[in-house]
MIMI-434371 format. One record per residue (C-alpha): z, y, x. Coordinates in pm, whole numbers, plus 50000, padded with zeros to 5 digits. Layout:
BEGIN
ZYX ...
% end
This chain:
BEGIN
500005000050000 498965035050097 502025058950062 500855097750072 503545114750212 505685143650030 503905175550040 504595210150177 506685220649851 509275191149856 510815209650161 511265242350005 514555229249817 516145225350167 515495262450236 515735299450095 512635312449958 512435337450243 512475313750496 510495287750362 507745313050285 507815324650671 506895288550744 502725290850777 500115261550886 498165268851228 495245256751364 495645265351735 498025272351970 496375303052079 496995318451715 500285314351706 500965321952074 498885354451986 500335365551682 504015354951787 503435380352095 502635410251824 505415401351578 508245395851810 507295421152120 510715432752207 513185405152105 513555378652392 511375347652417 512655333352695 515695340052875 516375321353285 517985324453575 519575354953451 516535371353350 515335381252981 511595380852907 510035395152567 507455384152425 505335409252496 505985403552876 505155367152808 502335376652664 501435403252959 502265376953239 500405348353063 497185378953046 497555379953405 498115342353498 494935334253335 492595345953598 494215324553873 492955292553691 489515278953781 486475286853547 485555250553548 488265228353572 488655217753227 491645198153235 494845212753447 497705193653628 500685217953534 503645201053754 506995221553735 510675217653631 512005234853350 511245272753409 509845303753361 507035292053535 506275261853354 506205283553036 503925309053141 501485285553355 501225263653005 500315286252776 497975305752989 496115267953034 496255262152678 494815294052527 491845293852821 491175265252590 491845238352896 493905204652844 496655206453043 498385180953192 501855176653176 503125160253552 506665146153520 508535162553819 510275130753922 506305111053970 505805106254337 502605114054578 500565085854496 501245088154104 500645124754099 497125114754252 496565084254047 497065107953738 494635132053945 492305107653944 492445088853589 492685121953376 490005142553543 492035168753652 490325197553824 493225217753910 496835219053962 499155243953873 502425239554081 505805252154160 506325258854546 509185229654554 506465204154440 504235210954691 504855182054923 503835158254645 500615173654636 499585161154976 497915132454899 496155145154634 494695177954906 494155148855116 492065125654930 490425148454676 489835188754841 487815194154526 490815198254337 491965232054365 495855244754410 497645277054198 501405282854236 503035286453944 504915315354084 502315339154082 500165364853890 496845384453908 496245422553928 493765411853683 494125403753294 491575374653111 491195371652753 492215340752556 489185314952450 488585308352118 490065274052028 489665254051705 491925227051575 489815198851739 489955218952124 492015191952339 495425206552379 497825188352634 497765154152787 501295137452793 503295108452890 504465079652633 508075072752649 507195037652870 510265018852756 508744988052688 505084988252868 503585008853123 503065048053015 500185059652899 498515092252842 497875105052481 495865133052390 496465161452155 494665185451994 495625216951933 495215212451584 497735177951664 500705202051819 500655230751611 501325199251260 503565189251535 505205225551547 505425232251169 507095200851079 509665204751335 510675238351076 510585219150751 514135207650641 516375237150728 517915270550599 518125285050882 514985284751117 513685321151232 515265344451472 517635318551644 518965310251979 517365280752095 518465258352446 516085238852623 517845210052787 515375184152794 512185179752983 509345202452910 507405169053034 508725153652708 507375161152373 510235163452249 511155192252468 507695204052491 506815208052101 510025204051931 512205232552157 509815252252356 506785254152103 509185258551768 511225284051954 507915306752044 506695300551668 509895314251497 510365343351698 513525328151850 515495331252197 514805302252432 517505294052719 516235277352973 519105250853145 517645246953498 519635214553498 521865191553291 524645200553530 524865232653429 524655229653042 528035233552922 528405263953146 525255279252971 526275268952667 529175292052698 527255320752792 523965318052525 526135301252275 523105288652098 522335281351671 520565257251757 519945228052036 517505195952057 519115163552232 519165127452266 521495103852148 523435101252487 523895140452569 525015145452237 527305115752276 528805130252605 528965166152411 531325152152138 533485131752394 534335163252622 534425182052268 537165160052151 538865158552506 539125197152512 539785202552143 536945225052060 533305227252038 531725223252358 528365234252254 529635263552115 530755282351838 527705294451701 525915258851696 524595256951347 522175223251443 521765195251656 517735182551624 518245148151784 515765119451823 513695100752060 516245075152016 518435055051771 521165079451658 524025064651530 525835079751199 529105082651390 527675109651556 526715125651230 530285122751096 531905137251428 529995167951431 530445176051090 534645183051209 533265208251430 531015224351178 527725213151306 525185197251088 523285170251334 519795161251185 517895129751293 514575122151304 511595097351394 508605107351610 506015097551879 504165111052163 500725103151962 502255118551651 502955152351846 506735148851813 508045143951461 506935123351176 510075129050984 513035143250947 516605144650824 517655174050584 520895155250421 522275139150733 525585131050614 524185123550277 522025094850441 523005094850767 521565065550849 518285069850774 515415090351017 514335112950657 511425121350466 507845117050621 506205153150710 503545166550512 499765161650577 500185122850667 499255087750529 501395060550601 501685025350495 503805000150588 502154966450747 504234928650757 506904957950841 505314981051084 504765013651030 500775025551025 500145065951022 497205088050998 497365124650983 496655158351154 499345154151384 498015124551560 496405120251897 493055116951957 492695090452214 494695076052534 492735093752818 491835066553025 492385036852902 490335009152672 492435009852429 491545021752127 494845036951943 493485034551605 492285005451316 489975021751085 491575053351160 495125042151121 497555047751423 499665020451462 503155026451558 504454993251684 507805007151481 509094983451220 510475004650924 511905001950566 511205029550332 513915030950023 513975040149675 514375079449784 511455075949982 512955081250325 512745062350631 514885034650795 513775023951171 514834986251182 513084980351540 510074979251755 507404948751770 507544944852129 510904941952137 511154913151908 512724881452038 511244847851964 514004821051958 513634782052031 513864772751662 510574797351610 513174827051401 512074862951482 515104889451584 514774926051624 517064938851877 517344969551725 518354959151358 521184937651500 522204962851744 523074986451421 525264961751259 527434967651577 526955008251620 528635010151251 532045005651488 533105031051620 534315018251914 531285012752002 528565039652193 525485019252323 524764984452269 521594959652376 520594926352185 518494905252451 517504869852529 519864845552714 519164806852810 522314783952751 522394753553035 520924730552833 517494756352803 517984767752473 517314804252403 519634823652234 520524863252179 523224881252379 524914915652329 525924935752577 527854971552440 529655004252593 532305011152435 533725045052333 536365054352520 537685084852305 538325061651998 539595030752229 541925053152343 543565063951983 544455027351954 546395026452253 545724993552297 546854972852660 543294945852618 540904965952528 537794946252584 539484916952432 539824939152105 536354951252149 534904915152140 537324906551838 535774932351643 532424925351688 532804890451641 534124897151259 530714917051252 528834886051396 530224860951131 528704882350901 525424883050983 522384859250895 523024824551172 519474838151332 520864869751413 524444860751543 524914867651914 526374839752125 527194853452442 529144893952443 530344912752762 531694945352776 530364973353003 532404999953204 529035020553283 526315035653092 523005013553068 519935023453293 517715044853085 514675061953134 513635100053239 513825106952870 517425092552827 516395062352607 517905029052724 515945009252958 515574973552770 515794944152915 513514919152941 515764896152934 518524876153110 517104874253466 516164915253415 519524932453431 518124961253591 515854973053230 512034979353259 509955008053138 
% end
């Protein structure tokens, strides 16, 4: 069955009329870059390292970046940490109507050429500290030619004229269960992308956004930098993780976009302190790119902060849905975005829509089946019409008696306790060869230690066992060990799964 999703209008009831109305589809990045310069000219866009910029000095600076790029090179390696720089170098790419190419800062030589190589890129736009990594790629391929990030022309270009279908940005898949791969966008693709992430809330224009995560991740990329420059909001930059509670104090930000784990560690040194370590002001938490568990909701609720989750992909330009009534469902990943088809396939979720990739640059693979994208996520839609994530298909185990387990829909059976933070479902071998499923959790330290308890893993184990007598005899887990550190996870904080027993290390 074909499900249309809910349209523009079912949102409104989650906002006043005044903001809702402010909330207007784009075609191109270049438009809204453009008219977001006029509108907002003197109220801060981006704000690091101690320095304020307007928009209309963004605007100025990205005028006089332009003329550094090459006329030719079509696509454009942009390589930088979270900065200034990056911001500036990436839309003056973009709105020259070029592709740019989003480098991960932690890749090394030889991946930065490989990428070179495999997505066509004509020129790199750096920052001076990544220069070394660039060697290879001066080395092997002098064609390509060099810009520092850093700098600016006496000179000013116009923008190009873009339409919805002008390739956008290249960017990484998350890679936590296969190699990454590099997906496409349109411009068309990221602005859907842009105007969902606004859908859902009162209180979207004119905030103080932080940027914590990776502008390498589109969830950082689309979903905090590119909202923040739609809506006429302040955008503080965190030059590093290390320095986010410190920050924090300082910007005291409405509104902040995390994963899971730093929202996690946020509430622990929140309740350790006895107040609100992101801040006072905090209105929302926007947290995906991993399962977020409703404890999480709940907490933040005691410190006045309503945290929304919600369900998106690299190919789907960040968000398919969303989570207006968090602590109403808080469970569930929302409603589906506007302007999409989905349908639901033996359990895996297919989508089509505006906010979907074009292709994966460089690879045979086509993404799509008669136009359908197929997410490899295996969902439940309820009565409501919102969205439950139950797991992914690659992930699913295949025990010796032929029954099929999803990690991920055993692992929440577990996260209801909150004693428990992370935990990972995987497959073990008894002696005798027979395959079985094993569980592996973190515990929570700040509710362990309310029960001032003197075993706590032994408690830990007790609990989840009542849990695991519960549970379907395919699902029960027959082996459960207790961590004292975090699991490995990936440059965009999701856990690194396991492959299985002999693969303790994870793999993405």
């Amino acid at each position: 069955m074909t499900v249309t999703t809910p349209g523009r209008d079912f949102f409104a009831k989650f906002a006043d009329e005044k903001t809702f109305s402010k909330i207007v589809e784009t075609d191109t990045l270049t438009e809204m870059f453009a008219r977001s310069v006029s509108e907002y000219g003197v109220a801060v866009a981006v704000e690091f390292n101690g320095k304020k910029h307007t928009y209309a000095e963004l605007g100025s600076d990205v005028e006089h970046f332009r003329p550094l790029l090459s006329k030719t090179a079509e696509r454009v390696g942009l390589i930088a940490s979270n900065s200034y720089d990056f911001v500036k170098a990436f839309f003056a790419i973009t709105t020259l109507g070029k592709t740019a190419v989003v480098l991960p800062a932690h890749l090394d030589a030889m991946t930065v050429f490989g990428c070179s190589m495999k997505f066509g890129i004509g020129e790199i736009v750096y920052q001076p500290d990544f220069e070394e990594k660039l060697q290879t790629v001066k080395a092997k391929r002098p064609e390509v030619s060099l810009v520092k990030a850093d700098g600016l022309s006496t000179e000013t270009a116009p923008a190009a004229k873009c339409v919805a279908e002008t390739p956008c940005v290249i960017m990484f898949t998350g890679g936590t269960t296969g190699k990454s791969k590099g997906a496409l966008l349109s411009h068309g693709a990221v602005m859907q992308g842009v105007v969902n992430g606004c859908y859902g809330y009162n209180e979207v224009f004119g905030q103080r956004y932080m940027l914590v995560l990776p502008l390498s991740h589109v969830f950082g990329l689309i979903r905090n930098l590119l909202t923040s420059i739609y809506t006429g909001s302040a955008l503080w930059i965190c030059s590093n993780n290390k320095d986010m509670f410190r920050d924090i104090a300082v910007f005291r930000p409405t509104i902040i976009v995390l994963v899971p784990a730093l929202a996690e560690m946020a509430l622990t040194l929140s309740k350790k302190f006895g107040k609100n370590m992101l801040g006072e002001d905090l209105k929302y938490i926007i947290c995906g790119a991993a399962p977020v568990s409703p404890y999480l909701v709940k907490e933040y609720v005691k410190f006045g902060v309503t945290l929304c989750p919600g369900y998106g992909l690299t190919e789907s330009a960040n968000l398919v849905s969303g989570n207006p009534e968090p602590l109403k469902y808080p469970e569930s990943v929302g409603y589906p975005y506007p302007n999409q088809e989905f349908k639901i396939v033996d359990g895996e979720l297919w989508i089509k829509g505006k906010n979907m990739l074009t292709c994966y640059v460089g690879e045979d693979e086509d993404p799509f089946e008669d136009g359908w994208f197929k997410t490899g996520d295996l969902v439940r839609l309820d009565e409501n019409g919102l969205l439950y994530i139950t797991g992914r298909i690659k992930e699913i185990i295949i025990l010796s008696n032929g029954e099929n387990v999803s990690p991920a829909e055993v692992e929440a059976h577990f996260n209801e306790l909150a004693i428990i933070q992370d935990s990972q479902v995987f497959e073990d071998v008894l002696e005798n060869g027979t395959h079985i499923l094993a569980l592996e959790v973190v515990p929570r330290m700040t509710e362990i230690a309310k029960l001032g308890i003197q075993n706590p893993n032994g408690f830990i184990i007790e609990e989840i066992e009542k849990i695991n007598k519960t549970l379907p005899p395919f699902q029960r887990v027959q082996r459960i060990s207790v961590r004292d550190t975090d699991f490995a996870r990936t440059p965009s904080m999701k856990i690194a799964r396991y492959k299985n027993a002999t693969d303790k290390t994870g793999n993405y």
